[in-house]
N, C-alpha and C positions, 0 to 999 in steps of 0.2 A: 217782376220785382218780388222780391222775398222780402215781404212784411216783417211777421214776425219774427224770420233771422235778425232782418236788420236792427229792430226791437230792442232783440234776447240774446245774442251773442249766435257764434254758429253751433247749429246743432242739425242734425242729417231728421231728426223727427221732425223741428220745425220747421224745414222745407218743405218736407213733406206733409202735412199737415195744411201749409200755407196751400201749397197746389190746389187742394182739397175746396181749401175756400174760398181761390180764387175761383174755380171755376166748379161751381156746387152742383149744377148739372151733369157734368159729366160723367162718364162710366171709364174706368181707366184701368187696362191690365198692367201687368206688373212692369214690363219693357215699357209702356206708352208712362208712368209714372217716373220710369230710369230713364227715361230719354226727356220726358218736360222738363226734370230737374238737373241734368244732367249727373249722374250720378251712377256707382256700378249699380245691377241689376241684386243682386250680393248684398249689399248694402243696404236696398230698398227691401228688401223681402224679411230683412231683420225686423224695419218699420213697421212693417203693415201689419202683419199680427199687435201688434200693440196698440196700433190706431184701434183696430174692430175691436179689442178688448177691453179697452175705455169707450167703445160705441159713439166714436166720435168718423169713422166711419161704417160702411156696410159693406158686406161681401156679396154678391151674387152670382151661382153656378151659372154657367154661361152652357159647359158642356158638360164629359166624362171631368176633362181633364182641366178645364179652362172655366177662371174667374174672372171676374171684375169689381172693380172699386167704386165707393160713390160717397160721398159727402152724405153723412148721417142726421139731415135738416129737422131732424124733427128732436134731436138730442137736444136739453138745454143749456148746455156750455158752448155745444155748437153754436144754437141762436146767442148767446151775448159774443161770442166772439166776434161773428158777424156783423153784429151792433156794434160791436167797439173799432172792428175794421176800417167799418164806415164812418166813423166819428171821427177817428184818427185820419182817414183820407181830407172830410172836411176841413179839420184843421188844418193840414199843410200847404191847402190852397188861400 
């Protein structure tokens, strides 16, 4: 479910963004991100610089060539978003 698309109208960041916080564990390359959200790979790669620039996510070198993503939990727009996530799931139950 895309939270906060559904929220905020559609927007290709807060897809991506929502991924993020739906599953804040995870480590996600750029395909496994195009393909969660289904979305071109093109697309997403416009994203993600922006996410790490606002430090709402992380990068990390994986190899020479190869990164990965991760949900920035220690950010604090991160944590209230999180909080407000959850507040918002409570209520619609």
């Amino acid at each position: 479910m895309e939270r906060l698309n559904d929220l905020f109208g559609p927007s290709k960041y807060l897809i991506v963004l929502d991924l993020f916080l739906q599953n804040p564990e995870d480590f996600m390359n750029l395909r496994e991100v195009a393909r969660r959200t289904d979305k071109n790979p093109a697309s997403v790669m416009k994203v993600l610089p922006i996410l790490v620039d606002r430090n709402y996510i992380s990068l990390t070198r994986i190899g020479a060539k190869v990164v990965a993503y991760r949900l920035n939990k220690d950010n604090k727009k991160v944590k209230l978003l999180l909080e407000f996530l959850q507040k918002l799931e409570e209520e619609e139950f």
